[in-house]
C-alpha positions as CSV (number, residue, x, y, z in Angstrom):
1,X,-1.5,-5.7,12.9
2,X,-3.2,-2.8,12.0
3,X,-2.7,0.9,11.4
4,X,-4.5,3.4,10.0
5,X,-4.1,4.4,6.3
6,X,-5.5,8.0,5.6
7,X,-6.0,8.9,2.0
8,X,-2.9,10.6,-0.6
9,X,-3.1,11.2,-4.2
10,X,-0.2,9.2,-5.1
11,X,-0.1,6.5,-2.4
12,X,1.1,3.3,-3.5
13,X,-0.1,0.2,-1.8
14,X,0.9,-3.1,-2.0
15,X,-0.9,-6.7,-1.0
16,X,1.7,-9.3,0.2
17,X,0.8,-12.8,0.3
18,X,2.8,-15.6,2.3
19,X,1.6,-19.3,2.8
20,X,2.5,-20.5,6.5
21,X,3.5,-23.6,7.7
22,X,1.1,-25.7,9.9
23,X,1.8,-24.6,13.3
24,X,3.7,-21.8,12.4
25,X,1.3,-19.5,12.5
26,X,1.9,-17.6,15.7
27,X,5.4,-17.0,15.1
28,X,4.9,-15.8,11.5
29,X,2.1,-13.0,13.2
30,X,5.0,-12.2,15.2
31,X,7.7,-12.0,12.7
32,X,5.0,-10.0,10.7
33,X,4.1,-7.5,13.1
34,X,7.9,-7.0,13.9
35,X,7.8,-6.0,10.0
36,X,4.6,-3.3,10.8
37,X,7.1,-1.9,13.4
38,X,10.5,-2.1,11.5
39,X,8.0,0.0,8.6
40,X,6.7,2.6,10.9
41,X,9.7,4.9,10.8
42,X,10.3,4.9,7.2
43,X,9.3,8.8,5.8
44,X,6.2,8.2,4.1
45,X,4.3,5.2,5.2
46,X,0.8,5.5,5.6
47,X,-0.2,1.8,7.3
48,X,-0.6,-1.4,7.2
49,X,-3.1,-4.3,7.7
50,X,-3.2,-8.1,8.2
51,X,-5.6,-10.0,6.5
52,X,-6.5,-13.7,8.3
53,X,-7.1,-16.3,6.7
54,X,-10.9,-17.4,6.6
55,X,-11.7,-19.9,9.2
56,X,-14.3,-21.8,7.1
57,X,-11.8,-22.3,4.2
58,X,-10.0,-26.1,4.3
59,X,-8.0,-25.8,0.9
60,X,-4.6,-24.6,-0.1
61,X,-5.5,-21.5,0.9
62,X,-6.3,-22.2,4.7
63,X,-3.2,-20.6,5.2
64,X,-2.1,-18.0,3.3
65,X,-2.1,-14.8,4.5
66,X,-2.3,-11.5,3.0
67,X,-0.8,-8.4,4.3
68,X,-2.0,-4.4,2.8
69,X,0.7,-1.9,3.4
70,X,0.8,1.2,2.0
71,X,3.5,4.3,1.4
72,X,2.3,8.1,0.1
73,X,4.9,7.7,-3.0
74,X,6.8,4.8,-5.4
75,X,10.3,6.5,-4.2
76,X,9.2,6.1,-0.2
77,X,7.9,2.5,-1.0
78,X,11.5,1.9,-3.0
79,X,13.3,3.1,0.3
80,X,11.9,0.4,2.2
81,X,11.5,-2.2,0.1
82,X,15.3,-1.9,-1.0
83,X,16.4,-1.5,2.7
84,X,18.3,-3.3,5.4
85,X,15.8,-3.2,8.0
86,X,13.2,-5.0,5.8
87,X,16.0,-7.8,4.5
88,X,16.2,-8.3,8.3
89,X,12.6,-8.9,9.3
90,X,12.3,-11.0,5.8
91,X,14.6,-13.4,7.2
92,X,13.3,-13.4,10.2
93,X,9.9,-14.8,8.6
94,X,11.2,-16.8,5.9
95,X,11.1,-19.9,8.5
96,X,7.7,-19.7,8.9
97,X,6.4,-19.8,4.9
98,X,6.2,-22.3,2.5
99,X,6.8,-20.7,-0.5
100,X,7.5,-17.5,-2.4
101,X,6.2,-14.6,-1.3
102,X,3.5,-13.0,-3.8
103,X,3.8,-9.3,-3.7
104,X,1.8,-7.1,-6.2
105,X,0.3,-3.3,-6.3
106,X,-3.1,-2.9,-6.2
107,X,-5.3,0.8,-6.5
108,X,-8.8,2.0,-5.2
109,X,-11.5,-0.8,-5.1
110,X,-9.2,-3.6,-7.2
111,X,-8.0,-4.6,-4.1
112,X,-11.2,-5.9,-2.9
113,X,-11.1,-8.2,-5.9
114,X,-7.1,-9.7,-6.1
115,X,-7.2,-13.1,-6.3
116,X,-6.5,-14.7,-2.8
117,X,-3.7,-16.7,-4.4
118,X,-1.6,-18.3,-7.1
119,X,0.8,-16.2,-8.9
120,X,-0.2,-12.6,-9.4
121,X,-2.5,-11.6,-12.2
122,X,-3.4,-8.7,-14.3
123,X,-5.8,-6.0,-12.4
124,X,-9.1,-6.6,-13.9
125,X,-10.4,-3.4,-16.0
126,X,-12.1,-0.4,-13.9
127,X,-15.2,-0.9,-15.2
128,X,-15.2,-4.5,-14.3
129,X,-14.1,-3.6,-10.9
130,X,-17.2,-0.8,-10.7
131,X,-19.7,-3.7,-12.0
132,X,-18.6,-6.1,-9.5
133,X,-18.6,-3.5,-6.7
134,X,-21.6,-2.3,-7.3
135,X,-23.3,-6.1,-7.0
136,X,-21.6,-6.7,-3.8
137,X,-22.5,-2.8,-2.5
138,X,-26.0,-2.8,-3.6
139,X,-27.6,-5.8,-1.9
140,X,-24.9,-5.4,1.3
141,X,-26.4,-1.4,1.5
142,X,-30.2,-3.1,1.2
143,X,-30.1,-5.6,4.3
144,X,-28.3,-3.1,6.5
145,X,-31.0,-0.7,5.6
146,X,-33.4,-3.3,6.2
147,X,-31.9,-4.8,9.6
148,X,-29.5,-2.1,11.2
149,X,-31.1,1.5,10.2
150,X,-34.1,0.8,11.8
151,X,-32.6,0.4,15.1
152,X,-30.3,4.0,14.7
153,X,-33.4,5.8,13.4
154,X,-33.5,7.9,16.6
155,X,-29.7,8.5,16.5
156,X,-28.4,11.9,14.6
157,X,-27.9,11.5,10.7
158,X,-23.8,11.5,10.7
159,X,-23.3,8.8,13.0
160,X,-26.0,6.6,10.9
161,X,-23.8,6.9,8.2
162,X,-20.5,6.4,9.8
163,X,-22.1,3.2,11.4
164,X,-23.8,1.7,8.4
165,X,-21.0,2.9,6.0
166,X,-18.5,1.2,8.3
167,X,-20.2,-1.7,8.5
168,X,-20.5,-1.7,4.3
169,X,-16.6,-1.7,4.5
170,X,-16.4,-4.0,7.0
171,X,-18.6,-6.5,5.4
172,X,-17.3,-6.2,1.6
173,X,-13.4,-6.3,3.2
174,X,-14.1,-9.8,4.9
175,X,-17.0,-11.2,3.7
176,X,-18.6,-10.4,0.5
177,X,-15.9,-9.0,-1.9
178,X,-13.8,-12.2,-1.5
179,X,-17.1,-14.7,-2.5
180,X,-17.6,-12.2,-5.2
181,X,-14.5,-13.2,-6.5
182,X,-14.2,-16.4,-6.4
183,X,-18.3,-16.7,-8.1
184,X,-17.4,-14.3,-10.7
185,X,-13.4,-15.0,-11.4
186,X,-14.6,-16.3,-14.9
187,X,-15.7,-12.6,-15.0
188,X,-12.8,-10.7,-13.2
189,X,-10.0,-13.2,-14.6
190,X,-10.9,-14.3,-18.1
191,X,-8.5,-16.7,-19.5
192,X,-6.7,-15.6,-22.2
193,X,-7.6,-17.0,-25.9
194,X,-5.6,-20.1,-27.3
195,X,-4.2,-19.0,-30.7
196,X,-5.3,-21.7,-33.0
């Protein structure tokens, strides 16, 4: 359930998070994708994308799934969150969950480091967001320069950088940025002092 999602100044995007029953899970991509299409009309909305859970993870949060949507302004997201249509497809996935949906805003790179569960948390600061994206980025841009530029060398210079750039986003999406925040939550998500 994907869509493109090109760039506005004041786009608004939201991460929505929905634990699914065991055994539910093809019906709830269903019901979901049902949502994508019931969205697509709505003046204003840019896209959306479902995230999977990972395959390797056999914890509470085997299945919980996340879903990035996104609308060009607050007043377009407020349309559709406030509409009939969506009330609709909501109960038409309510079945398939196990608990509350978790549905917070995220902007730029903080949505590479949301929490993949729990209830929804203050974004960490920018600059802890640019430190952290900067560990995951660095050593992601060194082995791709190590392993895949070799092999494009011959190719033109823009598509080597659409390739290995893609493959940055790709990579820090599904694969590093989440073990980034789970190593460094301590970091991300201090807990807050207990007043003596």
């Amino acid at each position: 359930m994907a869509t493109a999602v090109p760039q506005a100044a004041s786009a608004v995007t939201v991460l929505v998070s929905r634990r699914v029953k065991p055994g539910h899970e093809a019906a709830f991509e269903q019901a979901s994708q049902a949502m994508t299409a019931a969205a697509r009309p709505f003046a204003g909305y840019l896209g959306g994308q479902m995230v999977h859970p990972d395959p390797e993870v056999d914890d509470e949060e085997s299945n919980l799934y996340h879903t990035v949507f996104a609308f060009d302004t607050p007043e377009h997201l407020q349309a559709w969150q406030t509409s009939p249509e969506r009330a609709e497809r909501l109960q038409a996935i309510a079945p398939h969950t196990l608990s509350s949906t978790q549905l917070r805003p995220v902007s730029g790179l903080g949505l590479w480091f949301t929490p993949a569960g729990g209830t929804a948390q203050k974004p960490p600061p920018r600059w802890k967001v640019a430190v952290v994206t900067w560990l995951g980025i660095f050593p992601t841009v060194f082995v791709l320069f190590l392993t895949v530029a070799p092999l494009l060398a011959s190719w033109p210079l823009l598509p080597r950088v659409m390739v290995i750039t893609l493959l940055v986003v790709v990579l820090m999406t599904w694969v590093v940025a989440p073990r980034l925040t789970t190593w460094l939550k301590p970091f991300l998500y201090p807990k807050p002092a207990v007043a003596s």
